[in-house]
N, C-alpha and C positions, 0 to 999 in steps of 0.2 A: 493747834498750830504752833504754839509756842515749844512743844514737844518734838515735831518737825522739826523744827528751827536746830534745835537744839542737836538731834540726829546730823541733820545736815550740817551743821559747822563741825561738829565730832568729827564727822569722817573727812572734811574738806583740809582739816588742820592735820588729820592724820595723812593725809596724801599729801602733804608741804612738809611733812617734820620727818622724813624719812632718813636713816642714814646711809651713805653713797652704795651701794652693791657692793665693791670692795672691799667695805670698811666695816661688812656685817659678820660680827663673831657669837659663833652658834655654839650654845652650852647646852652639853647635855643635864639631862635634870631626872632624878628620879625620886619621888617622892617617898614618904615613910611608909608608905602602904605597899611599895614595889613598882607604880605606875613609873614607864618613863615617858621623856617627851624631850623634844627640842626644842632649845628658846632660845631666839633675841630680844634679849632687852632695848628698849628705848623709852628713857625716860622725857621726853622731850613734850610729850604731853597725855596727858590724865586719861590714856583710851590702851585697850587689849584688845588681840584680836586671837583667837583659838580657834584651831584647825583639828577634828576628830575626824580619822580613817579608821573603817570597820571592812578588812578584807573579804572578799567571798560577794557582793555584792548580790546581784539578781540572779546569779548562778547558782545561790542555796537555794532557789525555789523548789519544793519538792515536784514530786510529777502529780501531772494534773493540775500545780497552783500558779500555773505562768503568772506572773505580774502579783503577784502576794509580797514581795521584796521593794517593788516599786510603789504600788498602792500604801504599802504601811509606810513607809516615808512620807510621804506626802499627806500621812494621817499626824506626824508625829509634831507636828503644829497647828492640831486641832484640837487640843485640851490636854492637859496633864494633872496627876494629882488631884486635889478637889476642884480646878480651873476646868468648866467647860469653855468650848473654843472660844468665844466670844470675850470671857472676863480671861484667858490668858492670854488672844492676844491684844487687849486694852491693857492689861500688865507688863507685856510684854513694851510698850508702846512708851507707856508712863515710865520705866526706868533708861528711854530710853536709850534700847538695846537692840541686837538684831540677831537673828537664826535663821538659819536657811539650811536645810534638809536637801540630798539628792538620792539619787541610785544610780549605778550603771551594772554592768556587767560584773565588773571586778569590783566593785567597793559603795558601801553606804557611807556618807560624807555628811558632816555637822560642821557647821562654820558659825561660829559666835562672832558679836563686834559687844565688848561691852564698855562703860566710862569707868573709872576707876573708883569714882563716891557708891555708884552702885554695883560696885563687883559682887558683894557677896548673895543681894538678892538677884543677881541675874544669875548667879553659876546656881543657886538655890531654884530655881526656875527651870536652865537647863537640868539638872539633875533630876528634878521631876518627869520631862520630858523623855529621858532615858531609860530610868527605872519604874515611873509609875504610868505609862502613857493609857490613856480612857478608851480608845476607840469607839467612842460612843455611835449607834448606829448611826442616829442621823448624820454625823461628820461622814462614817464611813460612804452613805448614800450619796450623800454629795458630792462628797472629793470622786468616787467611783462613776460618778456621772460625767466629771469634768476627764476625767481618764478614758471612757468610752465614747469622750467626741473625740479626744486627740484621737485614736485609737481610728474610726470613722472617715476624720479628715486623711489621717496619715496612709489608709486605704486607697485613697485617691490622688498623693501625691507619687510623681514618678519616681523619685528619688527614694523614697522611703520602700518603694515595691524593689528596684532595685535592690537595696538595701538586703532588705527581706530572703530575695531571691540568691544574692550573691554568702550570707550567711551559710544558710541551706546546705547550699552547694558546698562549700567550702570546709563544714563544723556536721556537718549531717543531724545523729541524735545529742550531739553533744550539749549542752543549754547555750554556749556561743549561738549553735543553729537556728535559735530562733530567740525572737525582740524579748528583751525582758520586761518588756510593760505589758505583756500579756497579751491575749485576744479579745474579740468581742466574746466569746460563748466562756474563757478561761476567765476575767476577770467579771464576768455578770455573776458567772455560780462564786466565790470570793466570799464566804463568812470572817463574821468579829473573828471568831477563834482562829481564823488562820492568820490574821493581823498579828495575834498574839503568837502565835505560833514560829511566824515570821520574825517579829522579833527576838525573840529566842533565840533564833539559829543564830541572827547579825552578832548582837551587841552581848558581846566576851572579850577577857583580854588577849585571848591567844592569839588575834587578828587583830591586834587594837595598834593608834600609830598617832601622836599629837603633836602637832608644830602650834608655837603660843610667841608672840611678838608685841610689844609695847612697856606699857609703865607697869609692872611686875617685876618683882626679885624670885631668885631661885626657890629660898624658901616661899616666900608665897605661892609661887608656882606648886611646888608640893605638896603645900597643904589644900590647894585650893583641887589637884588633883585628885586627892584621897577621897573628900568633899563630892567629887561629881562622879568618880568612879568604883570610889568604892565600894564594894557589895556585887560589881560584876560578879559571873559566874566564868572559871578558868575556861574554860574552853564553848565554842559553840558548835551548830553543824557542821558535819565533815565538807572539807573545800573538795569538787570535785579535780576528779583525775586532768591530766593534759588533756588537750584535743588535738587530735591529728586531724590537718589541712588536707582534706581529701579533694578539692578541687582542682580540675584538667584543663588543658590549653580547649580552646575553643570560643564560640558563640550562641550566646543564647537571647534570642527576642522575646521577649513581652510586649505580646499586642497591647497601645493603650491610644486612646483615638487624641493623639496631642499633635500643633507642626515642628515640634521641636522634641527632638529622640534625647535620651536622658544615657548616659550608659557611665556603669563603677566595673572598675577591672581589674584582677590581682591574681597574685599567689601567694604559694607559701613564703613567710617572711623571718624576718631575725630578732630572735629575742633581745630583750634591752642587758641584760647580762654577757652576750657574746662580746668576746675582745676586739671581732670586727666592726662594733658595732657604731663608734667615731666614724671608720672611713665608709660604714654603709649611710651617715647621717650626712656626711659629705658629699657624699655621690649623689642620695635622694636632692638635694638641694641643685645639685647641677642638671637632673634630669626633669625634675617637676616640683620642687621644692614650694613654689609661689611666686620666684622671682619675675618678672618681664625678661630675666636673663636666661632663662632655662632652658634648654633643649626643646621642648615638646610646647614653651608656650612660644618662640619663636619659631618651631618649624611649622605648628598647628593654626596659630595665632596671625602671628606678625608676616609667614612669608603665604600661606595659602588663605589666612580670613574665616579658615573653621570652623572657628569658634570664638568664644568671648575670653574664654579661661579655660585652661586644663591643667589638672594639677596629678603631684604623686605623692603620696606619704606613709612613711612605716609605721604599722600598726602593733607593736608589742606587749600582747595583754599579758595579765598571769599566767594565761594557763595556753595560753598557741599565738604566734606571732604570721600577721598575711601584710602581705606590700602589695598596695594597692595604688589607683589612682580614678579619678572624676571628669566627666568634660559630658557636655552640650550641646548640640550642633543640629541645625535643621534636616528634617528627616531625606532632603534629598542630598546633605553633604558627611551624612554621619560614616558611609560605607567608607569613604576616603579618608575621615578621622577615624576611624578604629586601624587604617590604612600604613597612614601615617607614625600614631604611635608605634602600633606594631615593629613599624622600621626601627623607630630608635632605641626602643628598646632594648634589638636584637643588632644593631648597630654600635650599643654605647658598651654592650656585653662583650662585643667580642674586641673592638679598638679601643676601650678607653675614653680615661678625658684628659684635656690637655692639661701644661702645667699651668697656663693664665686662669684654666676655667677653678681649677684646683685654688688657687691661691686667692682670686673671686669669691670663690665659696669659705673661704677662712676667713676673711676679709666681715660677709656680710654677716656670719654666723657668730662671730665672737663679737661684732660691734655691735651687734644686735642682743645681744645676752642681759645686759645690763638692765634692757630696758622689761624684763620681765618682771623685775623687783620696785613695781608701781607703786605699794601699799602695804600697809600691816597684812591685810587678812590676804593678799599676793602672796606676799611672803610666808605667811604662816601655810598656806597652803603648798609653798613649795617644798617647806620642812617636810611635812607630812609626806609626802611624793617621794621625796631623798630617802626617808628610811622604809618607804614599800619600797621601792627600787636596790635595795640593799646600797646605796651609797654610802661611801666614807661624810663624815662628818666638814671636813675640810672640803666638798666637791666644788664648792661657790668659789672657792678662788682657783683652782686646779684647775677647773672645767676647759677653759680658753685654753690652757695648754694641751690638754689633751686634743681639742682641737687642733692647735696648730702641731702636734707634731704627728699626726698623719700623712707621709710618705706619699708620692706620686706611685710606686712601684708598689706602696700597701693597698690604692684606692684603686685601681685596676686591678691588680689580682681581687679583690673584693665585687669590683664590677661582673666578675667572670661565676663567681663563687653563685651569687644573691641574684643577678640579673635573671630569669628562666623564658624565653621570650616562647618555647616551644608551650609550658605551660602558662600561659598568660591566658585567662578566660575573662571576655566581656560580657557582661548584664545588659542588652541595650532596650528600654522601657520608651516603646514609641512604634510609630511605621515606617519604620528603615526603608526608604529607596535602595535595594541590590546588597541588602542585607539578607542573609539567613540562620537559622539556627544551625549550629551543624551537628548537637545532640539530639 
């Protein structure tokens, strides 16, 4: 308990001692070994927090190993070095610290929280983690058991069939095309050696990306990178090719016996490097963004009763970019919600938005930025994000301007560019009333 305690005030002081958004100056740092990284300093109290991006994510899965990217993550806090899982994480615990391992598509992700008295046995820890990881079976049995219920449940849930279905379609053979946590039959056959294997392909510098935030100086910062990273191998598996958005205008039903129709809908979308891509994150905002002020959640929502929520958001991975959006609606009102959107869509394409809705959407987007910078391990993770995104170093304070200087006459010509309403395909996962497929 006392160890808890101790976690818990760490990171409660670390969310009070934060410096204002504004006022955060990001130095680059490159260690003596060649590692670089981005850091904020705050010395304000005795806690770091390290953010590790490994490009390529669950798309290095070789064929046949779906979910070997996702599973070995999730192994990678199940012993390291001579720590079977159990005494690392009581280690883990005692100094403590914290780790958390992900996967997605595009990227494996490590995120440390450590105190400053125990920096050097936690980053000794992590480094075990990275370089020496056990696999040992019975982890891997386990952990592969707790992945083959998700996998079960996520079978039966609508949104995730959706999901499933709208990839597909969309990415075809590409590895976007289908989940990267694999299947029931892909991750049951999943041997130790493909753990290893898996790792292998991730954890190299040539994808490598670290935002580090707290009580650290640059040199320590360096040293302490050479320390965790050193020994990587320069390169790992090849990142695959782009995916071309093969997805058509249309409807597609998935019978699932529920009263409420589920449906995800998109197309092809815009990458996060396109110069349009401020007045497309403008427009997304005025159209479906989240707000109660949106287009599609007042015309869906507020003036017909639809639905509870519907939203739209641009999706810009590494390697293919789809604009999408979500909503829910009872199976005998969903034919008029896919109705409705439809319209504004193909409405907001061809007329525009106005200048209040324009200046609304600057308003909520830049006031709202600030508040993304919650936290050390926030923050460090937004480093990380900034140099996969290829961002200037300075974007944290530019950012809002770039927002506001988005043009009424640039966000409309953009609307016309991005919006495709003749290509817009719905996934509706349910028993549509006067719905049909039309593939």
């Amino acid at each position: 308990m006392k160890v808890l305690k101790s976690i818990a005030a760490a990171l409660t002081v670390c969310l009070l001692a934060l410096p204002a958004w504004a006022e955060i100056k990001i130095k680059e740092v490159t260690s003596p070994g060649g590692v670089t990284a981005w850091l904020v300093e705050d010395h304000s109290i005795p806690f770091t927090a390290l953010e590790l991006r490994f490009r390529g994510g669950t798309s290095l899965d070789k064929p046949g190993k779906r979910g070997a990217t996702y599973l070995m993550a999730g192994l990678l806090e199940e012993g390291a070095g001579p720590l079977a899982a159990q005494d690392y994480a009581r280690t883990v615990e005692s100094l403590a610290a914290g780790f958390s391992y992900d996967a997605d598509k595009d990227t494996v992700s490590i995120s440390a929280q450590f105190l400053s008295e125990n920096r050097d046995q936690a980053v000794d820890l992590l480094r075990q983690t990275i370089h020496e990881p056990r696999f040992d079976q019975d982890a891997l049995d386990r952990v592969r058991a707790q992945v083959l219920a998700g996998l079960r449940a996520d079978a039966k849930d609508p949104n995730d069939i959706a999901g499933r279905v709208f990839s597909q379609m969309a990415f075809g053979d590409h590895p976007y095309g289908t989940e990267g946590n694999g299947t029931i039959e892909s991750v049951t056959a999943l041997t130790r050696q493909d753990m290893f294997d898996a790792h292998d392909a991730v954890f190299a510098r040539d994808r490598l990306y670290v935002g580090a935030v707290g009580d650290i100086t640059e040199a320590e910062l360096g040293a302490l990178l050479d320390t965790l990273l050193g020994g990587l191998p320069d390169a790992g598996a090849p990142i695959p090719g782009a995916a071309e958005v093969t997805i058509d205008g249309g409807v597609t039903v998935v019978d699932y016996d529920t009263p409420q129709s589920v449906a995800l809908f998109g197309h092809a979308g815009i990458e996060r490097d396109d110069p349009r891509y401020f007045a497309a994150y403008l427009l997304n905002q005025i159209l479906g963004g989240g707000s109660f002020d949106s287009r599609l959640m007042s015309e869906v929502r507020e003036k017909r009763g639809l639905t509870y929520g519907v939203y739209s958001y641009l999706v810009p991975r590494d390697l293919g970019a789809v604009y999408m959006g979500s909503v829910a609606s009872a199976n005998g009102k969903i034919a008029e919600t896919v109705e409705v959107i439809q319209a504004e869509w193909a409405k907001l394409a061809v007329e525009g938005v106005t200048e209040k809705e324009l200046q609304d959407a600057k308003t909520y987007l830049t006031g709202a930025y600030p508040l993304r910078f919650d936290g050390n391990s926030r923050i460090a993770s937004i480093l990380a994000g900034m140099q996969m995104d290829d961002l200037p170093i300075d974007y944290v304070a530019t950012r809002n301007d770039k927002v506001n200087a988005v043009t009424l006459e640039e966000i409309n010509k953009v609307a016309a560019e991005i919006l495709l309403p003749d290509q817009l395909h719905f996934i509706v996962v349910g028993r549509p009333e006067g719905l049909q497929s039309t593939n």
